[in-house]
C-alpha positions in Angstrom: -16.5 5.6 -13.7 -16.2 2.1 -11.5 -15.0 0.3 -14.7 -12.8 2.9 -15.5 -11.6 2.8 -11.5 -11.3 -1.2 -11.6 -9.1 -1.2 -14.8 -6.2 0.6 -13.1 -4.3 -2.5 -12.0 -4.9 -4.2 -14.9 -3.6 -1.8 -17.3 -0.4 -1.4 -14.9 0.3 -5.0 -15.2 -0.5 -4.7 -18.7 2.2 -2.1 -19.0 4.5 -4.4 -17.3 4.7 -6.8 -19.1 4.9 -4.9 -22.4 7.9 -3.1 -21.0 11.1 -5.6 -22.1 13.5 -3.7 -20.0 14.1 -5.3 -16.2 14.4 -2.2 -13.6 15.3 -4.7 -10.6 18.0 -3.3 -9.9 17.4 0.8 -10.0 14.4 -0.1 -8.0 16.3 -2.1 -5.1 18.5 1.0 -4.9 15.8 3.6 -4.8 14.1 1.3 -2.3 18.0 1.2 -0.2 18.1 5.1 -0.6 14.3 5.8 0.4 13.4 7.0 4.3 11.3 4.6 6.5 8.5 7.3 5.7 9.4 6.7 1.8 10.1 3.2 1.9 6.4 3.0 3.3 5.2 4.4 0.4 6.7 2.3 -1.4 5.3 -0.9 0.4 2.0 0.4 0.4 2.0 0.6 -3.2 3.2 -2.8 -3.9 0.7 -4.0 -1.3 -2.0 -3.1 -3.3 -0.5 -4.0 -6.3 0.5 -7.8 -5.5 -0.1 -8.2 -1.6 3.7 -8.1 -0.9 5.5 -5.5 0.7 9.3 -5.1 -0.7 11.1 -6.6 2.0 8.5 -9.8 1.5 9.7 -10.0 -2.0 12.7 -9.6 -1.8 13.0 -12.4 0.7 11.0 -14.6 -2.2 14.4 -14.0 -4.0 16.4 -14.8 -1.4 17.2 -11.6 -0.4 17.0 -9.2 2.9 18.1 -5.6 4.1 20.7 -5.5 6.8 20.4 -3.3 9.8 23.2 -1.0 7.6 21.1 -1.6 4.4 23.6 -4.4 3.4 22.0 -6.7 1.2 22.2 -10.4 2.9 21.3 -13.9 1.4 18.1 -15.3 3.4 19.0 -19.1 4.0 17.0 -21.9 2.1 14.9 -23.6 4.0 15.6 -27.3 4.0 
């Protein structure tokens, strides 16, 4: 059962990448729309998935969340 267990994130990312289509932007609106209790969930599942919580990368995009859920540029670093 442990193999079977430690496979999980492996076949997700497997699944991934098989999957052409690029959800980006349903997923930064479900994230917009989501309650702090949701948007935890959300986070929590991304943490285990690659370490990152959403707002982490979306700031690796150059992106950040408003205090009104306005989506902002985050300024290049020089």
């Amino acid at each position: 059962m442990e193999e079977k267990i430690d496979n999980i994130i492996p076949t997700i990312f497997i699944e991934m990448e098989s999957d052409g289509d690029n959800e980006s932007n349903a997923l930064l609106r479900y994230y917009l729309d989501c309650t702090t209790q949701e948007r935890d969930v959300v986070d929590n599942a991304l943490m285990y998935l690659c370490g990152w919580t959403f707002a982490t990368l979306l700031a690796k995009c150059g992106i950040r969340i408003g205090e009104k859920g306005d989506l902002l540029d985050v300024p290049e670093e020089e």
